[in-house]
C-alpha positions as a Markdown table, in Angstrom:
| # | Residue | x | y | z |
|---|---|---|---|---|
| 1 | Unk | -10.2 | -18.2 | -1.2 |
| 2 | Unk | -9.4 | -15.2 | 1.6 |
| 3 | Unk | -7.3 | -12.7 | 2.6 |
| 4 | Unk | -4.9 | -13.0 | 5.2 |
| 5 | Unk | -4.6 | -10.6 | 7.8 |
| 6 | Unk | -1.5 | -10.6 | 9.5 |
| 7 | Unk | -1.2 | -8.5 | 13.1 |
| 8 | Unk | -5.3 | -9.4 | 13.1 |
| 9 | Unk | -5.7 | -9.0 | 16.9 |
| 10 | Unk | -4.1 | -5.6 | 17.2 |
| 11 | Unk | -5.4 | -2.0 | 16.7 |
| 12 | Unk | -5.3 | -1.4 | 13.5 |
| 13 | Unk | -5.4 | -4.9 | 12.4 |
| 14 | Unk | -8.6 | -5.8 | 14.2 |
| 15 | Unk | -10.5 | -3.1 | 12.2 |
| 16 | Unk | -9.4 | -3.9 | 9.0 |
| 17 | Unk | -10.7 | -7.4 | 9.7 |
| 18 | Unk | -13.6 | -5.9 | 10.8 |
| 19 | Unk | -14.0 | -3.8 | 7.1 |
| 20 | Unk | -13.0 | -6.8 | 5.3 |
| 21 | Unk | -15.7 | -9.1 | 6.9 |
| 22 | Unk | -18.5 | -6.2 | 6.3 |
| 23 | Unk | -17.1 | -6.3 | 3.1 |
| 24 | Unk | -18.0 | -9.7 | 2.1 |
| 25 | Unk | -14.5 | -11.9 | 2.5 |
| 26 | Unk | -13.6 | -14.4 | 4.2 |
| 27 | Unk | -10.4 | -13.7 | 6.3 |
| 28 | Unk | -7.8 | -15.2 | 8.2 |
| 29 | Unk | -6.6 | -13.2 | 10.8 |
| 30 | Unk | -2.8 | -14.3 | 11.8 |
| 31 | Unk | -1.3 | -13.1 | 14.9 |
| 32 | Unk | 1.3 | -13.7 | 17.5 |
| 33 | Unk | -1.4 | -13.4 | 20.4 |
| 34 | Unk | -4.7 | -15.2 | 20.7 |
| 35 | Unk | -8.1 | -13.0 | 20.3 |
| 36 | Unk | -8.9 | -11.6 | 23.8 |
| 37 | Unk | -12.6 | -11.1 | 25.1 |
| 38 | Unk | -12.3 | -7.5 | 23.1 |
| 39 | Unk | -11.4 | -9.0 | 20.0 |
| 40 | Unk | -13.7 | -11.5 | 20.2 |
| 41 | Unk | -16.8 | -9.3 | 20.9 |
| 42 | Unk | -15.6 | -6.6 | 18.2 |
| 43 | Unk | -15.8 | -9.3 | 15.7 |
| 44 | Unk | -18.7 | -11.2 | 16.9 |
| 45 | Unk | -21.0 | -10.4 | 14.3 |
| 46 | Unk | -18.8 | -11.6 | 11.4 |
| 47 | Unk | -17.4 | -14.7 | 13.3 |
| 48 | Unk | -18.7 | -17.1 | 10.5 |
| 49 | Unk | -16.5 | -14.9 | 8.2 |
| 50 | Unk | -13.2 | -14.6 | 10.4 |
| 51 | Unk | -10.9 | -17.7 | 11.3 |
| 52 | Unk | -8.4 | -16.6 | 14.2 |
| 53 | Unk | -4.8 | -18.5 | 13.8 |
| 54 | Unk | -2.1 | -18.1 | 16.6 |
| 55 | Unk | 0.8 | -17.7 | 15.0 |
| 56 | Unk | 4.7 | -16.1 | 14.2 |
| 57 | Unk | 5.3 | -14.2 | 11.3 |
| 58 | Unk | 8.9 | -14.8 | 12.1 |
| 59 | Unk | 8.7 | -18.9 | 11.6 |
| 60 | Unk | 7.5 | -19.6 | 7.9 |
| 61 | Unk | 6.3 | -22.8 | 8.9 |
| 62 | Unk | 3.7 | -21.1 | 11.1 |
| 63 | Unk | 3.0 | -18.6 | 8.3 |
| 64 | Unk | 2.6 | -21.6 | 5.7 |
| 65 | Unk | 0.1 | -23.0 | 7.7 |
| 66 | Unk | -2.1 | -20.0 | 8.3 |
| 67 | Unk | -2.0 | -19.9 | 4.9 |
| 68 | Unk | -2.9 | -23.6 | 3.7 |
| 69 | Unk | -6.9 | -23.2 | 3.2 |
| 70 | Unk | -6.2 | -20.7 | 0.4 |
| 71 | Unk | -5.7 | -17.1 | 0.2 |
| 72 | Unk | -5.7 | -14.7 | -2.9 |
| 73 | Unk | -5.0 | -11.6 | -1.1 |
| 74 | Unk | -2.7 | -10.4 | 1.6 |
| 75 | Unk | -2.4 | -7.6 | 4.1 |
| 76 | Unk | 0.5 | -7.2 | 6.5 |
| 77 | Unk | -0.1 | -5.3 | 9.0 |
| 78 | Unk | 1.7 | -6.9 | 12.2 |
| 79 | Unk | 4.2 | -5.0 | 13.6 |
| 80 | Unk | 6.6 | -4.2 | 16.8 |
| 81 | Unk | 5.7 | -0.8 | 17.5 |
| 82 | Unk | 8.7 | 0.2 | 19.6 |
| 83 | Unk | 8.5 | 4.1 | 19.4 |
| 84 | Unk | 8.7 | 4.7 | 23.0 |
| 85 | Unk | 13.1 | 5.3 | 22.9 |
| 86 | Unk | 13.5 | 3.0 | 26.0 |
| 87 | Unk | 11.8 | 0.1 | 23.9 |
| 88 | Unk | 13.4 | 1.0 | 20.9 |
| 89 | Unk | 16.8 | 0.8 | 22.7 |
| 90 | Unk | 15.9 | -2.3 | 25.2 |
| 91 | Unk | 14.5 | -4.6 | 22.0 |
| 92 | Unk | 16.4 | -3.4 | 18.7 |
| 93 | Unk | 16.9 | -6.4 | 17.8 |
| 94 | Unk | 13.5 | -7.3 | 17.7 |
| 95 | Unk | 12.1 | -4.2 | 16.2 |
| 96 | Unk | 14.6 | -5.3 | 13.5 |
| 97 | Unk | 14.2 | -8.8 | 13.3 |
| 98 | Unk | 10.1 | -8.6 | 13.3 |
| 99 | Unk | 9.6 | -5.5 | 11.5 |
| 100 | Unk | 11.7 | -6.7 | 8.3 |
| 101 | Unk | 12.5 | -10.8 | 8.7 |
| 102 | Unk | 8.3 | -10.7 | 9.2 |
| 103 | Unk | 7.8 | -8.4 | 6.1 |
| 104 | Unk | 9.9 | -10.9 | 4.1 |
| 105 | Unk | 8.4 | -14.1 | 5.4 |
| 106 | Unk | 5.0 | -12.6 | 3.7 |
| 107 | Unk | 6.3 | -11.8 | 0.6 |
| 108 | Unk | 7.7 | -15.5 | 0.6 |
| 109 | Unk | 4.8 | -16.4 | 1.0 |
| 110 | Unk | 2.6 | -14.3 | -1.6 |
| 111 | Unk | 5.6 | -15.1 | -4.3 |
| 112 | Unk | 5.1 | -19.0 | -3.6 |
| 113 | Unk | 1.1 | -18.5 | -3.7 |
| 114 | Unk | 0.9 | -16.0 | -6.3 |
| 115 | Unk | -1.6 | -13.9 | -4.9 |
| 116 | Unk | -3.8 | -11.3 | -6.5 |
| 117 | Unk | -2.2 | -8.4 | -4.3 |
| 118 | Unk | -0.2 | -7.7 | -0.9 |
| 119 | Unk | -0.7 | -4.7 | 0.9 |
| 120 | Unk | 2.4 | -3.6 | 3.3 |
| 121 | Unk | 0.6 | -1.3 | 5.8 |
| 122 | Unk | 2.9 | 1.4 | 6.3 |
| 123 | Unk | 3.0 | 4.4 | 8.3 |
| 124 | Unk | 3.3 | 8.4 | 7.9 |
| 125 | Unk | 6.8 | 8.0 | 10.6 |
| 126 | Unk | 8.4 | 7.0 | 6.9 |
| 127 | Unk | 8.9 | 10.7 | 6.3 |
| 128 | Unk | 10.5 | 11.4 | 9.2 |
| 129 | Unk | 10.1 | 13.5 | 12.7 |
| 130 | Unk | 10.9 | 17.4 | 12.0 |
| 131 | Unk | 8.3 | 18.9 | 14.8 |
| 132 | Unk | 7.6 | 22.7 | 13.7 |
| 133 | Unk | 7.1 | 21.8 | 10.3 |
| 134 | Unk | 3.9 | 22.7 | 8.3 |
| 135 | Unk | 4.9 | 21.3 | 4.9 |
| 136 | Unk | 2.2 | 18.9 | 3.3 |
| 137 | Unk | 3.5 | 15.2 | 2.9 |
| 138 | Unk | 3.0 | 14.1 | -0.6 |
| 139 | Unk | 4.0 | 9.9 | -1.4 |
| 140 | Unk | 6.7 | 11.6 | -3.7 |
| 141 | Unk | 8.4 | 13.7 | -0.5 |
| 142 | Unk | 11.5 | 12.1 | -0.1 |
| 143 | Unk | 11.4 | 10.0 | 3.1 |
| 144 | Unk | 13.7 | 10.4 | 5.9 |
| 145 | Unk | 13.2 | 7.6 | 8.6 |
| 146 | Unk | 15.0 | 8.0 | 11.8 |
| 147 | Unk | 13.8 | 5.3 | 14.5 |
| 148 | Unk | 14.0 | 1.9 | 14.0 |
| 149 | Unk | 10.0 | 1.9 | 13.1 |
| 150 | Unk | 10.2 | 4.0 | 10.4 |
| 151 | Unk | 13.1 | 2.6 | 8.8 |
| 152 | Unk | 11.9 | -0.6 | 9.1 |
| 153 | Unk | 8.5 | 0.4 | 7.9 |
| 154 | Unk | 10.5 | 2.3 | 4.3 |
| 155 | Unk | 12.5 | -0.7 | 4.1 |
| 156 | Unk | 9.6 | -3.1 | 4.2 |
| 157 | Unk | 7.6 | -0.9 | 1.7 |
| 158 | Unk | 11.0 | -1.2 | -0.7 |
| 159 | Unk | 10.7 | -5.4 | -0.1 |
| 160 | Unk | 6.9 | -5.0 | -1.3 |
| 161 | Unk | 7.8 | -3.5 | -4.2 |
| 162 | Unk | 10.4 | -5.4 | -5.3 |
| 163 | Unk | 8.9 | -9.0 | -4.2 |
| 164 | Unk | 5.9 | -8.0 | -6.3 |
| 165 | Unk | 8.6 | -7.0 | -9.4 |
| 166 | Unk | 10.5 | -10.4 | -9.1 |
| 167 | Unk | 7.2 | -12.7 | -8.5 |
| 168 | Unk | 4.6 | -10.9 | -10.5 |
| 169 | Unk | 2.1 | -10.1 | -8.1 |
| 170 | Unk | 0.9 | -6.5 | -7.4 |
| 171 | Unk | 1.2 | -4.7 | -4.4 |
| 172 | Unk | 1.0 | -1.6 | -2.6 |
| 173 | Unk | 2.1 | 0.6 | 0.7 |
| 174 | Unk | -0.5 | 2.3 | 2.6 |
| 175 | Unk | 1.3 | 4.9 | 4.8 |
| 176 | Unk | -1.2 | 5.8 | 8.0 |
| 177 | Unk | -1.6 | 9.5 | 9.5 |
| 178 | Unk | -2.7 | 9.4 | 13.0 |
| 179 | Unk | -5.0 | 6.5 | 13.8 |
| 180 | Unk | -7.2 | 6.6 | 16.7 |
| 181 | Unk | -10.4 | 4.9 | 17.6 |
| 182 | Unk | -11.8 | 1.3 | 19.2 |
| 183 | Unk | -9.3 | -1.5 | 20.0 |
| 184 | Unk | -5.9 | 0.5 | 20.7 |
| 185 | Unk | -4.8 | -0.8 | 24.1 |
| 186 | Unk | -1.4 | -1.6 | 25.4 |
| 187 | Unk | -0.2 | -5.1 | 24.1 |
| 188 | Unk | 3.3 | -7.2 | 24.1 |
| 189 | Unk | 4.0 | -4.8 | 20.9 |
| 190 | Unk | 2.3 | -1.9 | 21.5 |
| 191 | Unk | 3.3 | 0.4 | 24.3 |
| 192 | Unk | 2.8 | 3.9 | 22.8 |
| 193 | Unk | -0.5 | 5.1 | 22.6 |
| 194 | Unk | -2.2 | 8.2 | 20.8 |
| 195 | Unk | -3.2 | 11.4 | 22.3 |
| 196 | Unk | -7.0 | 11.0 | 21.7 |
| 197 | Unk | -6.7 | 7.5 | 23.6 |
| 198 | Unk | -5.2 | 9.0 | 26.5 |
| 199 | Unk | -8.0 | 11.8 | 26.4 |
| 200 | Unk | -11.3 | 10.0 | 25.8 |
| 201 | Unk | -10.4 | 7.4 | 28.6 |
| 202 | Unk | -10.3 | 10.7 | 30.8 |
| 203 | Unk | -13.9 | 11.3 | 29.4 |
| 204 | Unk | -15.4 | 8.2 | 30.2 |
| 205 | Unk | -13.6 | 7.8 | 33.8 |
| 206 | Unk | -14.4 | 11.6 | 34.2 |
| 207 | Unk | -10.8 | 12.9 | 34.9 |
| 208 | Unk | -9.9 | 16.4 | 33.8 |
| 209 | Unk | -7.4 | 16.1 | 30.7 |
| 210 | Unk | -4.1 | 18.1 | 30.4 |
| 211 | Unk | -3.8 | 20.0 | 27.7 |
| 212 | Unk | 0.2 | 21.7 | 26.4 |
| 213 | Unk | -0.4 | 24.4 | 23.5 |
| 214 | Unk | -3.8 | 24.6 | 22.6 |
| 215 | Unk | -2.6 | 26.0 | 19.5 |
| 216 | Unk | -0.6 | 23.0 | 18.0 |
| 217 | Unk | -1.3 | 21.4 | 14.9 |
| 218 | Unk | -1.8 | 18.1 | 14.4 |
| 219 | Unk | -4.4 | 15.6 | 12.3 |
| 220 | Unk | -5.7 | 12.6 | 14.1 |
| 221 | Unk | -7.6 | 9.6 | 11.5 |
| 222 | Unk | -10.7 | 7.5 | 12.6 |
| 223 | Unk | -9.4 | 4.0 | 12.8 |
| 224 | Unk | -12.8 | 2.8 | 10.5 |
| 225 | Unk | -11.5 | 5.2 | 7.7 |
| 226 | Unk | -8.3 | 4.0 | 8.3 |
| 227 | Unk | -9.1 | 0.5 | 7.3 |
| 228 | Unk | -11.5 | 1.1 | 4.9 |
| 229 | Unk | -8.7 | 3.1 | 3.0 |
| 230 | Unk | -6.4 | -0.1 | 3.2 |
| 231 | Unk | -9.4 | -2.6 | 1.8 |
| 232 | Unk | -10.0 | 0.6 | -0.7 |
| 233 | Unk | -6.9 | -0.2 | -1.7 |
| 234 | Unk | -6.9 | -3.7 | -1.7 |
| 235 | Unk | -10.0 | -4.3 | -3.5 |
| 236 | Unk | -9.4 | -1.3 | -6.1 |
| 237 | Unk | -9.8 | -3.0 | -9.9 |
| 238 | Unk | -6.7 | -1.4 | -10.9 |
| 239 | Unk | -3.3 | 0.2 | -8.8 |
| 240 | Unk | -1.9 | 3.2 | -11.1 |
| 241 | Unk | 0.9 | 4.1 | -8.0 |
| 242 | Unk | 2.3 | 1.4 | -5.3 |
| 243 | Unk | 2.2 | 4.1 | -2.1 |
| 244 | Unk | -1.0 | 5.8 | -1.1 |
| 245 | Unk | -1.4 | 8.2 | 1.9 |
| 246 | Unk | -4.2 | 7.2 | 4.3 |
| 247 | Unk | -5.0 | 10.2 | 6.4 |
| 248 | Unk | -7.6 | 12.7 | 7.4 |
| 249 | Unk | -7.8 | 15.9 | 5.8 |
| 250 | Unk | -8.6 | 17.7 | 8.6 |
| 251 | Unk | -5.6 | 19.6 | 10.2 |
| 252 | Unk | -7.0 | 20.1 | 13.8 |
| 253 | Unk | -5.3 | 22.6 | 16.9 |
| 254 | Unk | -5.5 | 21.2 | 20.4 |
| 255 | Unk | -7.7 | 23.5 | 21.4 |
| 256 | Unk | -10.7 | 22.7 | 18.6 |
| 257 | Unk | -10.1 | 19.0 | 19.8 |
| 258 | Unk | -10.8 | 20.4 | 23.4 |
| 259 | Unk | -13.7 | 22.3 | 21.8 |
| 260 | Unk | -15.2 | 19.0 | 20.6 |
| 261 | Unk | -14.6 | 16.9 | 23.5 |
| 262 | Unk | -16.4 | 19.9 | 25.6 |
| 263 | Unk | -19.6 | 19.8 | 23.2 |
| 264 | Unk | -19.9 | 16.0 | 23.4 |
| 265 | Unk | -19.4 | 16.2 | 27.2 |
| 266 | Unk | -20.1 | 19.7 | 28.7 |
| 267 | Unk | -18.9 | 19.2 | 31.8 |
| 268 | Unk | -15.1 | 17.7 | 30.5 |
| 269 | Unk | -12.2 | 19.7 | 33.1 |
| 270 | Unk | -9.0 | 20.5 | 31.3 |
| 271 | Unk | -5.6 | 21.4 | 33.2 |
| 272 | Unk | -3.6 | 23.4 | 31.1 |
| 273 | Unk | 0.3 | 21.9 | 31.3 |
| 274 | Unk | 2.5 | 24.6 | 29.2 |
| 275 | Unk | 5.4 | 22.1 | 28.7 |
| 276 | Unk | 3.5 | 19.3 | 27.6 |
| 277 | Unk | 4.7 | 18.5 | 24.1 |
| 278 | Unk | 3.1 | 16.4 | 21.4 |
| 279 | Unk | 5.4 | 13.7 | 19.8 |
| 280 | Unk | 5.5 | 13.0 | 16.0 |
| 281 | Unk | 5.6 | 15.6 | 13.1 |
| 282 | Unk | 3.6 | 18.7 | 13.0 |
| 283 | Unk | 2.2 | 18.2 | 9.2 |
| 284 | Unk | 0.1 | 16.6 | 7.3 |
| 285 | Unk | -0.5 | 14.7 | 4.4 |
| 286 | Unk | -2.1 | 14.8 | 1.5 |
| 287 | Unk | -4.4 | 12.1 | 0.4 |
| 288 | Unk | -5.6 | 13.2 | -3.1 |
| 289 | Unk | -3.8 | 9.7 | -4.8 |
| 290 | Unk | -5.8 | 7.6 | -3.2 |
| 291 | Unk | -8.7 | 9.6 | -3.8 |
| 292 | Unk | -8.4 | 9.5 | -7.3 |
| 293 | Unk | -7.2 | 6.5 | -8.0 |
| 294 | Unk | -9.4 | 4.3 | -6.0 |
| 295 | Unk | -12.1 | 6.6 | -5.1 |
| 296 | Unk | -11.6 | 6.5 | -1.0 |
| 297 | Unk | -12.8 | 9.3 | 0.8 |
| 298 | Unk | -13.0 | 9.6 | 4.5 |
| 299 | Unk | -16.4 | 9.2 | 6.0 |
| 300 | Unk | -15.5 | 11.0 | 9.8 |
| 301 | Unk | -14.5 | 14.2 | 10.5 |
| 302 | Unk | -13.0 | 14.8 | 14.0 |
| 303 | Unk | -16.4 | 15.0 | 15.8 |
| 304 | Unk | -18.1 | 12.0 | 14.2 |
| 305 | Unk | -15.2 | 10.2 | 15.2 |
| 306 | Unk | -14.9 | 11.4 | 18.7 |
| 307 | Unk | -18.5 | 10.4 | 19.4 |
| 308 | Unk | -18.5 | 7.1 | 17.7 |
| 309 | Unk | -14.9 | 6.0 | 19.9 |
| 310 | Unk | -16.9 | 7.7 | 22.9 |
| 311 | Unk | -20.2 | 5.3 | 22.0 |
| 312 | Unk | -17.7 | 2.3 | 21.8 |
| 313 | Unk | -15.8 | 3.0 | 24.9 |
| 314 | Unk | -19.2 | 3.5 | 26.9 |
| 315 | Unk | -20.8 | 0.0 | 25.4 |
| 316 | Unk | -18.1 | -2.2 | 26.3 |
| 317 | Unk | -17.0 | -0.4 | 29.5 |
| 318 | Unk | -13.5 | 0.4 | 28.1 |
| 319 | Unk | -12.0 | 2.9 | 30.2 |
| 320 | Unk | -8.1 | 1.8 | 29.8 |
């Protein structure tokens, strides 16, 4: 048996392949586009382990198929991104249409197959945007979605639960605080990138970075803790709660991220751009659940996981 992955090519996708592989399963990585040379060379030493299928999570067919050598387990984790407003405007209907008519394909599919557990990989956005806010983001804060994404990513996380209720399979929702780290690039649904992309491609090309209000709060999660929090999950003998928070602890100002970036590259020039703002909510979330339930703790702290992206970007030349 495997796991399907769906969204398998993409950012965060890509990595939890990646964990699931070092992990010991066999996956099946699902995904509307094909690997690239990236993909394939971030993979390369589990390929025996990893079958790529090029696929639709909107045509069930497609998904059946993917699906016909067996698979136990299931994490969903493709999705339209379309934050930026002018995408979110240009392609509602797709937001919409892939973001929930996907979700449900999935959970078609886990019903029909009875698998051992789905995991909906959700997203912090499910809270809501209030910038200025310094409250800490517990699973039971009431969520307030405003764009598309969020909503659709709630919604989806109400269609796990309730698939899993009317099948009998379990599931949870992971929601993700801040990802950064190897394989985010700009792709047919992804055109919003993070922060610390935008900044350690400025490292590596050796371009000063601008910096806003170097005291503004934000926390920022290594992409490997990330995933290994969702196969944490996943894996876990036993589920006491259905949502977990997946996030660093670490609630870092602009300027300490500076600081770091400065000490891993001493000669890093910074532009100081007062009305430069940061997107997304200024708050964080708390992540003792899924530490005590499943035992995941976070192995990087900001500077282990600005020099581990920095040692990936320099060894495959990725400068994007």
């Amino acid at each position: 048996m495997a796991t399907l992955v769906t969204g398998g090519t993409g950012f965060v996708g890509s990595n939890i392949v990646k964990t699931l592989a070092q992990r010991g399963h066999s996956v099946i990585s699902l995904d509307l586009a094909a690997p690239d040379t990236l993909v394939k060379a971030y993979l390369e030493p589990w390929v025996s382990q990893v079958k790529f299928v090029q696929g639709d999570i909107l045509d069930q067919e497609q998904v059946e198929r993917a699906a016909a050598a067996g698979v136990d387990k299931i994490v969903h984790a493709a999705v339209f991104t379309g934050i930026l407003p002018e995408i979110e405007k240009a392609r509602s209907r797709s937001i919409v249409d892939i973001n929930l008519m996907g979700t449900t394909n999935l959970l078609e599919l886990a019903g029909r197959l009875s698998v051992d557990r789905f995991v909906y990989v959700s997203s912090g956005s499910v809270y809501g945007d209030d910038p200025g806010l310094d409250e800490v983001l517990h699973e039971d804060t009431p969520p307030n979605p405003r764009s598309l994404y969020a909503i659709g990513k709630y919604t989806s996380e109400l269609l796990t639960r309730r698939y899993g209720e009317l099948y009998g399979f379990q599931t949870a929702s992971v929601r993700l605080g801040g990802p950064y780290g190897p394989m985010e690039r700009i792709t047919g649904h992804r055109a919003n990138q993070s922060l610390l992309k935008e900044w350690t491609a400025n490292v590596v090309r050796d371009e000063p970075i601008e910096v806003g209000n170097r005291e503004e709060k934000r926390s920022f999660t290594y992409v490997a803790d990330i995933a290994a929090g969702v196969c944490a999950v996943l894996d876990a003998p036993s589920l006491p709660h259905d949502v977990y928070n997946n996030s660093s602890e670490e609630w870092t100002t602009m300027g300490e991220i500076v600081a770091v970036l400065q000490g891993l590259h001493p000669n890093l020039r910074t532009i100081d751009v007062q009305e430069k703002e940061l997107s997304g909510r200024a708050s964080k979330m708390d992540v003792s659940r899924i530490r005590e339930d499943v035992g995941f703790v976070a192995e990087f702290d900001l500077a282990a996981g600005l020099r581990d992206y920095l040692a990936w970007r320099e060894a495959t030349g990725f400068i994007e």
